[in-house]
SEBA-413400 format. One record per residue (C-alpha): x, y, z. Coordinates in Angstrom, 2 decimals. Each point is the difference from the previous one (the first is absolute). Layout:
east_north_up
X_Y_Z
...
***
This chain:
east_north_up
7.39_30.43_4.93
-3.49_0.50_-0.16
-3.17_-1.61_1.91
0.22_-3.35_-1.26
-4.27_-0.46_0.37
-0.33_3.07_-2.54
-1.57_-1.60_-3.39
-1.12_-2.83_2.11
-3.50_-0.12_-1.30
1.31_-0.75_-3.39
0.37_-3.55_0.68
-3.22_-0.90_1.23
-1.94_-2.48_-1.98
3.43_-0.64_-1.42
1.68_-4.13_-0.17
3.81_-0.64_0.50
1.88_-1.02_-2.98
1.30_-3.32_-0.41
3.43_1.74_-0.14
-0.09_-0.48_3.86
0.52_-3.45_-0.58
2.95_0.20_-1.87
2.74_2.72_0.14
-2.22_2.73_1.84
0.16_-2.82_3.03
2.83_2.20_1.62
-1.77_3.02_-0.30
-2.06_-0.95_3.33
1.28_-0.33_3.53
1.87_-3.11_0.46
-3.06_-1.16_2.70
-2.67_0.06_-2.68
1.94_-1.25_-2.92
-1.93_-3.25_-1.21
2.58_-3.37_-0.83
-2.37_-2.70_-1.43
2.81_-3.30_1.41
0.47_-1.73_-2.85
-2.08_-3.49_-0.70
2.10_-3.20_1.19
-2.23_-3.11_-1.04
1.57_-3.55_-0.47
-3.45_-1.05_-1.18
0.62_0.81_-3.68
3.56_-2.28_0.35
-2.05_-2.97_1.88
-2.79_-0.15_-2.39
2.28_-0.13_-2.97
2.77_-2.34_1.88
-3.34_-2.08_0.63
-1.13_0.05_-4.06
3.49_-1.06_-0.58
0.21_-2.90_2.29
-3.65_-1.30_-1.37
1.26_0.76_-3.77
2.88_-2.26_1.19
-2.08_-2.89_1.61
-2.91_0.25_-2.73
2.68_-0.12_-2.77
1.15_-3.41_1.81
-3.07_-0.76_1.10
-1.22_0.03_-3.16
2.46_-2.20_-2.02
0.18_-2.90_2.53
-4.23_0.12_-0.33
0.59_-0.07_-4.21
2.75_-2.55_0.44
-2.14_-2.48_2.08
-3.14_0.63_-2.00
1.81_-1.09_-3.21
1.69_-2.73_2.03
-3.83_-1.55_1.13
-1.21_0.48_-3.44
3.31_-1.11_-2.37
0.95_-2.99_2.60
-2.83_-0.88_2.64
-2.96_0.71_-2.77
-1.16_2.85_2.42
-2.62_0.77_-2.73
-2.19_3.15_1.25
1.75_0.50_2.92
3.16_-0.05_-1.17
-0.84_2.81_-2.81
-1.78_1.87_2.80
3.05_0.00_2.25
2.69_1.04_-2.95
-2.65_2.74_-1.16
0.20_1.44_3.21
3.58_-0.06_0.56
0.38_1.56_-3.57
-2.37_2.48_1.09
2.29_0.81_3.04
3.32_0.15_-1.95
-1.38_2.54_-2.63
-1.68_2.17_2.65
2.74_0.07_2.69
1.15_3.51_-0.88
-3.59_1.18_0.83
0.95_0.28_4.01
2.72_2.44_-0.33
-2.30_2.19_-2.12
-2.89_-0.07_2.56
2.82_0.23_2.73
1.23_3.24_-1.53
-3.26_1.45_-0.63
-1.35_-0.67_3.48
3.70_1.70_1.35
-0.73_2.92_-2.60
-3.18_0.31_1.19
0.60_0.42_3.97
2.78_2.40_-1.00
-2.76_2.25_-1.87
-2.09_-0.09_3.25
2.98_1.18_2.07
0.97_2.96_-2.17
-4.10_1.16_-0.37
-0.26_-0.38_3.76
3.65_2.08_0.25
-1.59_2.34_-2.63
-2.82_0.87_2.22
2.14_0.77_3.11
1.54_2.63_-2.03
-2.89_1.09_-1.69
-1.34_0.06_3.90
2.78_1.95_1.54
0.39_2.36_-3.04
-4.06_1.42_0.14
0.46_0.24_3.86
2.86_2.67_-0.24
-0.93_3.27_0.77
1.60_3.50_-1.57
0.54_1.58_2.54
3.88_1.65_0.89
2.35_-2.31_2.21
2.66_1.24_2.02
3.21_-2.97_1.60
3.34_0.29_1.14
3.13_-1.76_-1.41
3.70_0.02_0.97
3.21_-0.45_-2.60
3.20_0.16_0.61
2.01_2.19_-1.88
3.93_-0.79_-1.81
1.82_2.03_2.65
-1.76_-2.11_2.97
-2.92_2.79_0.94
-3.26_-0.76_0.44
-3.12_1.49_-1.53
-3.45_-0.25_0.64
-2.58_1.07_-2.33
-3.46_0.98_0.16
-1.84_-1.21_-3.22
-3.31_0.64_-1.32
-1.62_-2.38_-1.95
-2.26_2.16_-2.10
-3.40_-1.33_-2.15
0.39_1.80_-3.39
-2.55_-0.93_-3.32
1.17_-1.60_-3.24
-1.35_0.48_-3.25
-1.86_-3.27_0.19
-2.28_2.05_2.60
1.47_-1.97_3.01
2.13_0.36_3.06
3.62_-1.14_0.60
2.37_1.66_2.67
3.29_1.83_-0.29
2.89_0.04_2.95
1.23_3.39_1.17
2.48_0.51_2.71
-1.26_2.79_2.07
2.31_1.02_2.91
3.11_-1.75_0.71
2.32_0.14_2.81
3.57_-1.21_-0.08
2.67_-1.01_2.66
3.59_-0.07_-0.15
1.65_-3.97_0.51
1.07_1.32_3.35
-3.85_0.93_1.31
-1.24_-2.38_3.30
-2.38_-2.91_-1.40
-2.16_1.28_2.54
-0.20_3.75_-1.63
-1.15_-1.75_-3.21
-1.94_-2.64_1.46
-2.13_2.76_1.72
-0.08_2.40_-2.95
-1.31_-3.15_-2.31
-2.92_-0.42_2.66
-0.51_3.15_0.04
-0.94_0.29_-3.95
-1.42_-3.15_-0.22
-2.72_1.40_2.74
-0.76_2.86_-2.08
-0.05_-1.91_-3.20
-2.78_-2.39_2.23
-2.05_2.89_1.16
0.15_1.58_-3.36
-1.39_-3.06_-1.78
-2.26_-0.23_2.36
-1.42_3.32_-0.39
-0.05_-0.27_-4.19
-1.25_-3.18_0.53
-3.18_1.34_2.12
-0.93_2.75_-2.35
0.05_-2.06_-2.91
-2.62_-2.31_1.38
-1.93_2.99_1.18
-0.04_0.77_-3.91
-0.50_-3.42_-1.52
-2.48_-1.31_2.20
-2.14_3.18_-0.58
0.90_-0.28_-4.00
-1.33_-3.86_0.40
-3.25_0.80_1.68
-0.50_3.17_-2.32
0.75_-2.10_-3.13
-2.08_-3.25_0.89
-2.89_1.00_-2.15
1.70_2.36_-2.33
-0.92_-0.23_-3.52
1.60_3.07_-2.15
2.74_2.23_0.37
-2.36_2.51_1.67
-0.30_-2.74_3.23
3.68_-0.53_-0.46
1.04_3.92_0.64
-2.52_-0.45_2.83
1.52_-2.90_1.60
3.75_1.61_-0.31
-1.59_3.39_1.45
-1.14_-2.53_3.19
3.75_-1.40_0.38
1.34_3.60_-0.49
-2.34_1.28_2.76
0.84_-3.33_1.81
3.64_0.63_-0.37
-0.12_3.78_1.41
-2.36_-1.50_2.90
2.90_-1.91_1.55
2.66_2.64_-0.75
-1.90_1.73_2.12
-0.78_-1.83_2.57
3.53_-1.39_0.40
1.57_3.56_0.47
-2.69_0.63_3.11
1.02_-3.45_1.42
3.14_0.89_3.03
3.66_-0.76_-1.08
0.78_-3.82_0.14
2.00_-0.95_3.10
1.56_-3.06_0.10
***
C-alpha cells in the first residue's frame, strides 16, 4: 500500500460532507465517531397534559359561570350582572379548546429549539473534522474460534460534490489459531495499536504543518493566483516537517 499522506494537499480548503453524519459515520475510528444522544424531554407531554387539564376545568368552569349567570338574571333579577357573569362563562365554554392548541404549540415549539440546538452540534463537530488518514486496531473472532486483528486505515477520499468523506481499508492483519495464549494476542494487539498511535500522530503533525501554513497564506487571498500561492506555502510547509521529522532520533519508548 502506498504512503497514505501522498495527494494530501488535495483536501485543503476542502469541508466534510454531511455523509459523515449518516452512513459514512463508520468510516472513522470508533474514538472519533460523533453520536448526537437522542432528545428525552417530558416538557412537550407536561405542557400539553397541562392544556388538557385547563381545557377540562375551563370547559366546567365555564358552564357552572353560564348556569349561575342565567340563574341571577332568569330567577334573582341579576340584571347587568347576571348577563355579565353568563357572557363570560359562555365565553369560557366556546373557547376551552384554545389551551390545548397553545399547549401544543408551546410543546412544538421547545421541540424545534432542541433539534436547531442538536443541528448545530453536528454542524459543529462535522466542520471541525480534519482529512487527514487515520490508522486503529480492531479484533474479530473468526467461525472456527481464531482470532484476528486488523490494522485499518481510515482514508479521506473527495466526492463529486467537491467534499471529503473517508473510506475503511484493512491494512495488515495478523491472525491466531483458537489455541494461541491470550497473552500472545493481547501483546500483539498492543503492539499495533502503538504503531497505529504513532502513525496518526505523525499524519496528524504534517497535516497541520500544511493547513496552518495554507490558512495564513490564504487569509488575504483574493483570486486563484493567491490561492496557488497559498497551496505552494502548505506544500513547502508540508516538505518542511517531512524533513525535519526524519533528522529527529528514533522514538524510544
Amino acid at each position: 500500500m502506498g504512503d497514505p499522506t501522498e495527494g494530501m494537499l488535495a483536501f485543503l480548503g476542502v469541508p466534510a460532507d454531511r455523509r459523515l453524519l449518516d452512513e459514512d459515520l463508520v468510516n472513522l475510528p470508533a474514538a472519533e465517531q460523533y453520536h448526537e444522544p437522542a432528545i428525552v424531554t417530558h416538557k412537550h407531554d407536561r405542557l400539553v397534559a397541562a392544556g388538557s387539564l385547563l381545557t377540562g376545568v375551563t370547559l366546567i368552569g365555564g358552564a357552572a359561570i353560564a348556569l349561575y349567570g342565567g340563574w341571577e338574571v332568569l330567577f334573582n333579577g341579576g340584571g347587568a350582572f347576571g348577563v355579565v357573569v353568563a357572557v363570560i362563562g359562555i365565553l369560557l365554554v366556546v373557547t376551552h379548546w384554545g389551551w390545548v392548541h397553545v399547549a401544543e404549540y408551546l410543546g412544538v415549539a421547545i421541540d424545534e429549539r432542541a433539534h436547531r440546538t442538536q443541528d448545530a452540534r453536528r454542524r459543529d463537530w462535522l466542520e471541525a473534522i480534519q482529512p487527514y488518514p487515520r490508522f486503529s486496531v480492531s479484533t474479530v473472532v473468526l467461525d472456527d474460534a481464531s482470532t484476528r486483528i486488523e490494522r485499518v486505515l481510515h482514508r479521506p477520499v473527495l466526492t463529486a460534490n467537491k467534499t471529503f468523506t473517508f473510506v475503511r481499508e484493512t491494512e495488515a492483519e495478523k491472525t491466531y489459531r483458537a489455541d494461541a495464549a491470550a497473552q500472545v494476542i493481547a501483546g500483539s494487539v498492543e503492539e499495533m495499536r502503538r504503531e497505529a498511535r504513532i502513525e496518526t500522530d505523525r499524519i496528524r503533525d504534517l497535516w497541520e504543518a500544511a493547513s496552518s501554513a495554507y490558512a495564513v497564506a490564504l487569509s488575504s487571498a483574493d483570486d486563484d493566483k493567491q490561492r496557488l500561492a497559498a497551496q505552494r506555502a502548505a506544500a513547502i510547509a508540508l516538505s518542511e516537517h517531512i524533513n525535519e521529522s526524519l533528522l529527529e532520533p528514533p522514538l524510544v519508548e
